[in-house]
PLY file of the C-alpha trace (Angstrom):
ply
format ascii 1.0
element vertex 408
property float x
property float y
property float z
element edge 407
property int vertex1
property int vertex2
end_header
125.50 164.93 87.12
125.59 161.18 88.15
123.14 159.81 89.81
123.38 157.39 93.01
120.46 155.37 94.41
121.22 153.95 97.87
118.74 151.48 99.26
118.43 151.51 102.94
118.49 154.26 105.71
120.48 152.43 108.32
123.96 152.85 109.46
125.76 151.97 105.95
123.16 153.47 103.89
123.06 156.67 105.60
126.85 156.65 105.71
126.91 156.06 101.75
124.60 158.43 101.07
126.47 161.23 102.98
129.79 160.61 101.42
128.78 160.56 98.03
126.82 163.60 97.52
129.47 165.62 99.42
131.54 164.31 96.48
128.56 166.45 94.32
126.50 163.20 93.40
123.26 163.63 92.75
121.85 161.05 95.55
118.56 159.60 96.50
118.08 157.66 99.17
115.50 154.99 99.44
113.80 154.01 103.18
111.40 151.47 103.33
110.58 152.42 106.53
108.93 155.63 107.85
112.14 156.83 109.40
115.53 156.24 109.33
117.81 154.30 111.87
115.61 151.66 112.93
118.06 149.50 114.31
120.31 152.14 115.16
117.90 153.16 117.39
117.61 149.98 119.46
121.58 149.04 120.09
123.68 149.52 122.47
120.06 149.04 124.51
119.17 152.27 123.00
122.74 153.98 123.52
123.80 153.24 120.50
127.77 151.80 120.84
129.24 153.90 117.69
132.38 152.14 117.71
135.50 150.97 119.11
138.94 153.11 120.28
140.83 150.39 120.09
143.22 150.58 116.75
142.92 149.04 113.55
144.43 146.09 113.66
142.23 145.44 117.24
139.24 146.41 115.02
140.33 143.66 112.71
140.92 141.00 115.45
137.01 141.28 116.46
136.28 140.66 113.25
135.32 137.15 113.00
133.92 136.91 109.49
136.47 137.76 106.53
138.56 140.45 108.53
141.23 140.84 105.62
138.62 142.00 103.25
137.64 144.77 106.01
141.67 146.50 105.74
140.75 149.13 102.81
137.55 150.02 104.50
138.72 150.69 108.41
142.06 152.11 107.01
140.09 154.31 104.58
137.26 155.70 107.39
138.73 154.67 110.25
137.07 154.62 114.23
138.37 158.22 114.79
137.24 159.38 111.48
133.29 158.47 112.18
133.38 159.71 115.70
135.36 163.01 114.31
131.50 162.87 112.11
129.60 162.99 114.73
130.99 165.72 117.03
131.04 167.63 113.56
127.30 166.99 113.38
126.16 167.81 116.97
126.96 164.70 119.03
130.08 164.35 120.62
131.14 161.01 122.41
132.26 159.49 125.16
134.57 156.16 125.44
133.43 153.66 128.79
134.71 150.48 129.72
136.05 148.30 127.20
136.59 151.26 125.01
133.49 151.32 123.48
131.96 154.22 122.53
128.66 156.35 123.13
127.42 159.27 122.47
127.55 161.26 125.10
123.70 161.84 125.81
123.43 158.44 125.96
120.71 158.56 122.89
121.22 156.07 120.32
118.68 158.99 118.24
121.42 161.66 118.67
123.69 159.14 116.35
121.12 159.21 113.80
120.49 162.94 113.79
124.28 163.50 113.03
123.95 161.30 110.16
120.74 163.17 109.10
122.20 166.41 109.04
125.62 165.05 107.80
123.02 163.90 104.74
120.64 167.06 104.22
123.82 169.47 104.30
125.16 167.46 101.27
121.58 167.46 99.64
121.04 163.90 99.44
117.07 163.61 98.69
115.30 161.46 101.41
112.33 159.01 100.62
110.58 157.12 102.92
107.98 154.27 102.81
110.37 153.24 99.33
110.24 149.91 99.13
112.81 148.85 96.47
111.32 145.64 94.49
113.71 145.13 91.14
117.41 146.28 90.56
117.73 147.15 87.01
120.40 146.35 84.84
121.50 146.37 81.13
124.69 144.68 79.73
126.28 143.76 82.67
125.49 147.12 84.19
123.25 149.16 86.56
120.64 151.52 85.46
117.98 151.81 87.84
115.54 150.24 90.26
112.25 149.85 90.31
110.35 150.70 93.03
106.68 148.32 94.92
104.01 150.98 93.17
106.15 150.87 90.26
108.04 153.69 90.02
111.22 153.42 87.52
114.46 155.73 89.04
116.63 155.47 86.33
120.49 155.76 87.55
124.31 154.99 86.83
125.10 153.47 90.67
123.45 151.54 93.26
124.44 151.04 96.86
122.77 148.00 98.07
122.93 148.65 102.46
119.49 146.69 102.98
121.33 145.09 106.37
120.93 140.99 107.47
118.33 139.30 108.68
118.35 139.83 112.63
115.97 142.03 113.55
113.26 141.93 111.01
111.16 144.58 112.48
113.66 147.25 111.80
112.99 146.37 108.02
116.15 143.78 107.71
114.33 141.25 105.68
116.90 139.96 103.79
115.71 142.00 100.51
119.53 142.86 99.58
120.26 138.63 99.54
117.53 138.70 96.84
118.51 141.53 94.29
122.63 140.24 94.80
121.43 137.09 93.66
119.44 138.09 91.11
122.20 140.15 89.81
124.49 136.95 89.86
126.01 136.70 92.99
126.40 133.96 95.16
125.53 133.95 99.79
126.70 132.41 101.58
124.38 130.42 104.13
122.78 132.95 106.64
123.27 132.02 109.72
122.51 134.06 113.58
125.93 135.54 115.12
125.56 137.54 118.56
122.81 135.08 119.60
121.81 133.87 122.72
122.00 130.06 123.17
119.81 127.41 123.72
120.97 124.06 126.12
120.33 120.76 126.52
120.08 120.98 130.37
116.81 121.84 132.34
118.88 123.46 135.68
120.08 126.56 133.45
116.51 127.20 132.86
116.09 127.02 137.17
118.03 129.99 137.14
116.82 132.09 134.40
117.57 135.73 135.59
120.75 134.88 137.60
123.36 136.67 135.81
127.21 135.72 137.04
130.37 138.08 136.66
133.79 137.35 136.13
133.60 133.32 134.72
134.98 131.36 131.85
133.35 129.83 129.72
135.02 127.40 127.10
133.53 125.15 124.35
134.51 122.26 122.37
133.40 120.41 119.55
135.05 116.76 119.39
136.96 117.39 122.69
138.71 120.24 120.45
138.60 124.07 122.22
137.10 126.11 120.05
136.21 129.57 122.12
137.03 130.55 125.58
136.79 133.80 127.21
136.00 135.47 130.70
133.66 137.86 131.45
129.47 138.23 132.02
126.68 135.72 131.13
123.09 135.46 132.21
121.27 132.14 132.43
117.57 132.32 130.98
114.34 130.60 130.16
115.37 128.53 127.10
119.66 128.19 128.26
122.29 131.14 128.31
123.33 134.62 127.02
125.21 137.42 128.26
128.26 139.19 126.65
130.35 136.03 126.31
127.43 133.47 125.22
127.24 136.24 122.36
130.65 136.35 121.65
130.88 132.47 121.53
127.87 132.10 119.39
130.06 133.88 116.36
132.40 130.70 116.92
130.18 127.62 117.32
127.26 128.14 114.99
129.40 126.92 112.17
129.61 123.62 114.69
126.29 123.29 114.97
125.11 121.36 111.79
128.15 118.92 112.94
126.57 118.29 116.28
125.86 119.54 119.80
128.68 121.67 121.81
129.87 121.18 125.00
130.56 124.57 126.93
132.13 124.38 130.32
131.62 127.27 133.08
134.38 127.86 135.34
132.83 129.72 138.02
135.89 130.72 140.16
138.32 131.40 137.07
140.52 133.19 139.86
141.59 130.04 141.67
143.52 126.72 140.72
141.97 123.84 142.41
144.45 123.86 145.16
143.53 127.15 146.15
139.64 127.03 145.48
139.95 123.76 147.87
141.52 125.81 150.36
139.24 128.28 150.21
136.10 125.53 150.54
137.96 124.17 153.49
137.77 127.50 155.10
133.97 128.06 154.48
133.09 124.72 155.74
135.10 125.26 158.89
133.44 128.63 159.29
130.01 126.54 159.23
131.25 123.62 160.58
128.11 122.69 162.51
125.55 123.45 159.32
124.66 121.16 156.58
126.00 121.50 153.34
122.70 123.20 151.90
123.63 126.04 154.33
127.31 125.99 153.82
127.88 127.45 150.47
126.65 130.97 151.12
129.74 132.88 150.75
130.69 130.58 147.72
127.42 130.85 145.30
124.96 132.97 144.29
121.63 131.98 146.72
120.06 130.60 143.32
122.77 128.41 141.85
123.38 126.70 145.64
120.28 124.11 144.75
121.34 123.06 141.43
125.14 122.65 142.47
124.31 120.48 145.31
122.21 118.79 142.88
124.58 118.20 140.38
127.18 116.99 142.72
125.45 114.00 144.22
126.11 115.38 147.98
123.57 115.17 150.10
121.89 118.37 151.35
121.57 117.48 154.76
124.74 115.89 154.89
126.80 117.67 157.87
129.38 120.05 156.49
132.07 117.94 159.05
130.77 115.00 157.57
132.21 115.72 153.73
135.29 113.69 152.57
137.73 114.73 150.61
136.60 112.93 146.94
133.46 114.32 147.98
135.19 118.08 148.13
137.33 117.51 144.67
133.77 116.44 143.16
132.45 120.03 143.82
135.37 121.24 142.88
135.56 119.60 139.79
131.77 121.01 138.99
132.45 124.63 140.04
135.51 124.85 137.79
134.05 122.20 135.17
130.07 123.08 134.86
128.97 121.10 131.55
126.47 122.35 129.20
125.38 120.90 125.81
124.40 123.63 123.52
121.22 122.55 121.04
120.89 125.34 118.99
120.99 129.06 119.03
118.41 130.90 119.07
116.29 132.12 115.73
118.24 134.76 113.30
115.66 137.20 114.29
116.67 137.32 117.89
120.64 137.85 116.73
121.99 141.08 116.94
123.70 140.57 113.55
123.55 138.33 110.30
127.08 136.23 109.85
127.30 135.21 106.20
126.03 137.16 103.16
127.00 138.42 99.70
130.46 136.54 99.26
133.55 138.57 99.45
135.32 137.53 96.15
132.94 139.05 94.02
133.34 142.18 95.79
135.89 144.85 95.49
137.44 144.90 98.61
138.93 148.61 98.15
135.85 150.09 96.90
132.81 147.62 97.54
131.48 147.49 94.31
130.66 144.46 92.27
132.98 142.34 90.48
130.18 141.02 88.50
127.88 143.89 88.02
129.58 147.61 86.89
127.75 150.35 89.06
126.64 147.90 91.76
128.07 148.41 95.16
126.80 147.11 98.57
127.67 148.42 102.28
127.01 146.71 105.71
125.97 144.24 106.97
124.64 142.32 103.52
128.03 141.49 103.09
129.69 138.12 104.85
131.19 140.02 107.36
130.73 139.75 110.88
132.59 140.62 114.29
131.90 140.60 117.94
130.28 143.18 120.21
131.70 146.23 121.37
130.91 148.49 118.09
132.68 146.73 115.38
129.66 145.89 113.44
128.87 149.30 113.35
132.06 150.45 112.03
131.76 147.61 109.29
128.85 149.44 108.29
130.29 152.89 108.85
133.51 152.17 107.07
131.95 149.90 104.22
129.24 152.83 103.24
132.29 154.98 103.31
134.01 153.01 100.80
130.86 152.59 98.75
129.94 156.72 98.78
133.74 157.34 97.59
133.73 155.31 94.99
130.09 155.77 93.26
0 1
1 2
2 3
3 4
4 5
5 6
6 7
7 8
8 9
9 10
10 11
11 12
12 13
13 14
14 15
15 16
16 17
17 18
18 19
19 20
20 21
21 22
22 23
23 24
24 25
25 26
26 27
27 28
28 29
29 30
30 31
31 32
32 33
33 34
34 35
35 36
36 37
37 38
38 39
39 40
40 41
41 42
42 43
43 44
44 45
45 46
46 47
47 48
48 49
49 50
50 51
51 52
52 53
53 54
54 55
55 56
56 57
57 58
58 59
59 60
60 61
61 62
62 63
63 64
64 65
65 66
66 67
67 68
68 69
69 70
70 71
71 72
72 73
73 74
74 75
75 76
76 77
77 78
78 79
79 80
80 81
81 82
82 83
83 84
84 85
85 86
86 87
87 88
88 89
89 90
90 91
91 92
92 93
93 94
94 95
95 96
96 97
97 98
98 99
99 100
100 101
101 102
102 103
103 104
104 105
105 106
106 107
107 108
108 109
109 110
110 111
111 112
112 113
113 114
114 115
115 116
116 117
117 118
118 119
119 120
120 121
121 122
122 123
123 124
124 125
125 126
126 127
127 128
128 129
129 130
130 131
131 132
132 133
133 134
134 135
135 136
136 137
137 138
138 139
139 140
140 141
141 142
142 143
143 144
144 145
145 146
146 147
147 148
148 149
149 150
150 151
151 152
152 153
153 154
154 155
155 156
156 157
157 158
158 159
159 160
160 161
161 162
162 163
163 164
164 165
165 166
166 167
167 168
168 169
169 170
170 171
171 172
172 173
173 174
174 175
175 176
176 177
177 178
178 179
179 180
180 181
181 182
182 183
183 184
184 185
185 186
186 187
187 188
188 189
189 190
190 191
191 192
192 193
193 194
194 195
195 196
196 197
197 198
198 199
199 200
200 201
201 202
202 203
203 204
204 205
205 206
206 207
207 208
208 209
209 210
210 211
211 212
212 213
213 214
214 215
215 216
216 217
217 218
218 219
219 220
220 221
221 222
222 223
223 224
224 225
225 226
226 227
227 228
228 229
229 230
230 231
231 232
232 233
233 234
234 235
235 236
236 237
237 238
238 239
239 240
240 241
241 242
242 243
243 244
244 245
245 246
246 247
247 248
248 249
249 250
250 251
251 252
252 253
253 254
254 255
255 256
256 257
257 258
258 259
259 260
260 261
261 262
262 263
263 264
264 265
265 266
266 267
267 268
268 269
269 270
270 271
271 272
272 273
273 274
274 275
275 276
276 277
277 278
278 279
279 280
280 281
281 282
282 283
283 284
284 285
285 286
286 287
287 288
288 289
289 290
290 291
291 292
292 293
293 294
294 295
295 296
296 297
297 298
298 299
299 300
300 301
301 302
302 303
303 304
304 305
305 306
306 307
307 308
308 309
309 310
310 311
311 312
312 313
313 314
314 315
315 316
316 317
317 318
318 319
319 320
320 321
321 322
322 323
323 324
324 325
325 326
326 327
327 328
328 329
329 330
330 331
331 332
332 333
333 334
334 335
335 336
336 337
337 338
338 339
339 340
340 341
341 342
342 343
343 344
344 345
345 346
346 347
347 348
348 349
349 350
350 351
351 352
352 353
353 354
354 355
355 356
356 357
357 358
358 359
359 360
360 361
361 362
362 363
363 364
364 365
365 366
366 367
367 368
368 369
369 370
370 371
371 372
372 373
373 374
374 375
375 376
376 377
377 378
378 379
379 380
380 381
381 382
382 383
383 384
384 385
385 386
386 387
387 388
388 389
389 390
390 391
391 392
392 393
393 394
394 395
395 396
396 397
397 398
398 399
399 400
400 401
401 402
402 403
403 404
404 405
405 406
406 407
């Protein structure tokens, strides 16, 4: 009987493991840790978003890293196929807003029961606290890896699904970078993706906790757009996050090295300027005898109303009657124009996933096993793939381990 080593107990690994000992490999799996799932266990905010009901080619356009390697793996174990999995397992789901889905107890540790028992009903033999320290291989080809106290398991396949670097505490230390290397392949630079941002501006950090719904925000590099979207951000100690600073963080960071990125915040995305000037007209009639400090109640969030009067050069004792017109178009201007220079993101640990990784071309994209190395294969998120939130990541790893376990 072959034998399969897979190193890493997360999403992919698990995944890998699964598929190819119901194929009647003999499998070991190899967890650093003292359990499996670690990060599984913390996303979604400990709900655990599975995956996506959108179909494949909407999988594919949240993909922001190498989509068209992805098309064997989400057409081969697809969204529906995973979730079918899980109910099969003991956790059925549920699909919310945005068509993301949870498991219905809302326990991100449901999702990795399913995968244990998918595992121990297919026999795969579970280690823990197996730290992997030294792929082997002969001629060109896998034969076994050696373990930290030593420990040879000889084998004919490896599945390398070690995960990124984000995260370190869940045991993503970047350990899969090092044996792909060794073995001969080239990364591509590491870099955070799904990471909160850091700006230039001290106000943002003034309002750190004020979280706004329903704005755009757009950024450029060299006056060129490169990301806009609406939706939910959050303003905190060190500059933003929030759904769409994550989402625009996949975009810019390959800006970054080229220098700093402005991001504009329209915060009435809803009205034209016509309108929105209306609508300030209105409000300042309604408080005609109040000074502009106390005028923009209905319009702002009590916390921003400071740092926009601030920013707009109008005094805050000026009488709302008082205000002419270029001074109106000004706050216009800022309330659909807010600028903020981005720095930075924040540290790779602090990103919910890894963007680059084990290059694509010298990877089989319709079976995700080395081009360079026979009997090597790698799953998840060690691979330069990378897509936005909403439980695509998780079906990269999902569908990639598939791949991996069908083809060991």
């Amino acid at each position: 009987m072959e034998k399969v080593v897979v190193i890493g107990g997360g999403a992919a690994g698990m995944l890998a493991a699964g598929t190819a000992a119901s194929r009647g490999k003999d499998v070991i799996l190899l967890e650093k840790n003292e359990k499996l799932g670690k990060k599984i266990y913390i996303t979604g905010k400990g709900r655990c978003n599975i995956t996506n009901t959108g179909d494949v080619e909407e999988l594919l356009n949240n993909v922001t890293d190498n989509k068209n390697f992805l098309y064997s793996a989400f057409y081969s174990f697809s969204n529906e196929d995973i979730i079918q999995l899980l109910h099969t397992y003991g956790t059925p789901t549920k699909v919310e807003r945005g068509n993301r889905v949870f498991p219905i107890s809302d326990k991100s540790s449901d999702v990795i029961k399913a995968l244990t028992k998918y595992m121990e009903s297919h026999h795969v033999n579970i280690r823990f606290n197996s730290e992997v320290i030294d792929i082997l291989i002969d001629q060109g080809t896998v034969t076994g890896v050696k373990l930290k106290d030593q420990t040879i398991i000889y084998c004919n396949h490896v599945i390398i699904a070690t995960g990124g670097l984000s995260y370190p505490t869940t045991g993503s230390t970047g350990d899969g970078y090092r044996f792909a290397k060794e073995a001969g392949h080239h990364i591509t630079p590491l870099k955070p993706a799904l990471v909160p941002l850091e700006t230039e501006e001290d106000w943002t950090r003034e309002l750190q906790g004020l979280a706004l719904k329903n704005v755009r925000l757009t950024a450029f590099h060299n006056s060129r757009e490169i990301y806009s979207d609406l939706g939910e951000m959050l303003f905190t100690h060190f500059g933003i996050s929030g759904p769409i600073v994550l989402s625009m963080s996949n975009y810019i960071n390959k800006y970054l090295n080229k220098g700093k990125i402005l991001v504009t915040l329209d915060m009435k995305p809803g009205l034209d300027d016509e309108k929105l000037d209306r609508r300030i007209q209105n409000d300042f009639e309604k408080y005609s005898r109040k000074q502009f400090k106390n005028a923009l109640d209905d319009l702002l969030p009590s916390k921003m109303i400071p740092q926009i009067i601030n920013l707009s050069g109008i005094s805050p004792d000026k009488n709302v009657h008082q205000i002419t017109k270029d001074e109106r178009k000004k706050l216009i201007y800022l309330l659909k124009h807010l600028e903020m220079h981005i720095l930075r993101t924040r540290p790779i640990k602090e990103a919910i996933v890894t963007s680059g990784g084990i290059q694509i071309k010298e990877i089989n994209p319709s079976s995700m096993e080395s081009k360079l190395i026979k009997g090597l294969f790698f799953a998840g998120e060690v691979i330069d793939v990378s897509a936005l939130t909403g439980g695509y990541n998780l079906q990269i790893a999902f569908s990639t381990g598939y791949l991996a376990g069908m083809n060991v």
